[in-house]
Structure formats: structure tokens, C-alpha cells
C-alpha positions in Angstrom: 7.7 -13.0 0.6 5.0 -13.8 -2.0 2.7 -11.9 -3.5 -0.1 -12.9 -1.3 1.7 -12.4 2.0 2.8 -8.7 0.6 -1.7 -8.2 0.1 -2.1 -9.9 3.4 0.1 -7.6 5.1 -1.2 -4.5 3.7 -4.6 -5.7 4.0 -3.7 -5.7 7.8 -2.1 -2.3 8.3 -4.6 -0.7 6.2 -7.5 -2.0 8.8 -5.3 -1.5 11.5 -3.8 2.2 10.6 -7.0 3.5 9.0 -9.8 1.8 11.0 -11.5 0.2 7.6 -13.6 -3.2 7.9 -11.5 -5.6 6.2 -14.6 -6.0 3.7 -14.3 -3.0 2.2 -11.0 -3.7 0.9 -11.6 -4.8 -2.6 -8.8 -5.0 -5.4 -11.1 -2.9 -7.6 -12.2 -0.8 -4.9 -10.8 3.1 -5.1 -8.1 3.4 -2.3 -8.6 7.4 -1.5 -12.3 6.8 -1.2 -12.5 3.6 0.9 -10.0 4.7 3.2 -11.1 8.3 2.9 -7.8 9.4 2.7 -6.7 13.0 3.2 -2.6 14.5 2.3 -2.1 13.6 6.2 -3.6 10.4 6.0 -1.4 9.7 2.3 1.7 10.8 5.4 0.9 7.8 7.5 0.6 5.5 4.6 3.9 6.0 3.2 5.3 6.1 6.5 3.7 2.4 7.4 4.6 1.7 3.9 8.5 2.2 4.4 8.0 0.7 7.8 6.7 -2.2 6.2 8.5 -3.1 3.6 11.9 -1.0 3.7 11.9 1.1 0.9 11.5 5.2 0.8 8.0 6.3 -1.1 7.7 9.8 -2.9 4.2 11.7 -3.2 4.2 10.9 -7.2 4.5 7.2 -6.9 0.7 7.6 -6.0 -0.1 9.5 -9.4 -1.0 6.5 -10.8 -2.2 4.7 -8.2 -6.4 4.5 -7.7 -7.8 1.3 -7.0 -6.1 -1.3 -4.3 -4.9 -3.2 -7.1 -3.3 -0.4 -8.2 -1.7 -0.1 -4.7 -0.4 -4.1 -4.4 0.8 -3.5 -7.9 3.0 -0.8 -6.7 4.2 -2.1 -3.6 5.1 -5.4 -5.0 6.7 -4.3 -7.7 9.0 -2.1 -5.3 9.2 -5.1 -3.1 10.7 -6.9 -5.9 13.0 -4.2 -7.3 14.3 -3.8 -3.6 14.7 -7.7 -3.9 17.0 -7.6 -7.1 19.3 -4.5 -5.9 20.0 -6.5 -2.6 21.2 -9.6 -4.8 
């Protein structure tokens, strides 16, 4: 899966799951405040997360996470990680 498809397919679960116009979704935007994300909402997003893209998600992977680029960042780096330990 390239990095594109992984942003693609976030893009769409994050409109889907959290009811946000696709517009909004901006690689600079901030992810809490876009998706006005509350500790539930931060649930369903690591469950569609693990869903997703198979891999389990803790509350302090998201310490450093603040903008959606932040967020593809993250998800594609564990994407790839997962990749490697399957090899």
C-alpha cells in the first residue's frame, strides 16, 4: 500500500466515522479541532485505526500527534514497521 492509498483511506474513515467534509481535512490542519475530537471520540479512532490497518494503538502514540500530517506520519510509519516484522 503506498503512501497515498494509506491518506486516501484515512481520509475516508475520518469523513465517514466522524461526519467531517472532506475539505476540511488539510495536512496542516489540527486533527483534535477539525474533527472535534473528545477521549471517546480518540476510542473510535484507534479502534477504526487497528480495524484499518492491523496494528494495536496506545493513548501516547497520540502525544505527539497534532496536525493530520502528524497523524499520516504516524500511521504510515506503523504501517511500514508492521510491513518489516511480517518479512
Amino acid at each position: 500500500m503506498s503512501n497515498e492509498e494509506i491518506i486516501q483511506k484515512i481520509n475516508e474513515f475520518l469523513v465517514e466515522e466522524f461526519e467531517v467534509e472532506k475539505e476540511v481535512i488539510s495536512v496542516e490542519a489540527n486533527l483534535r479541532e477539525t474533527l472535534d475530537l473528545d477521549s471517546l471520540d480518540y476510542v473510535d479512532l484507534v479502534v477504526v485505526i487497528e480495524e484499518n490497518f492491523g496494528f494495536k494503538v496506545t493513548a501516547e502514540d497520540f502525544t505527539n500527534i497534532s496536525t493530520f500530517q502528524d497523524f499520516y506520519n504516524y500511521v504510515i510509519q506503523r504501517v511500514e514497521k508492521e510491513k518489516e516484522l511480517v518479512q
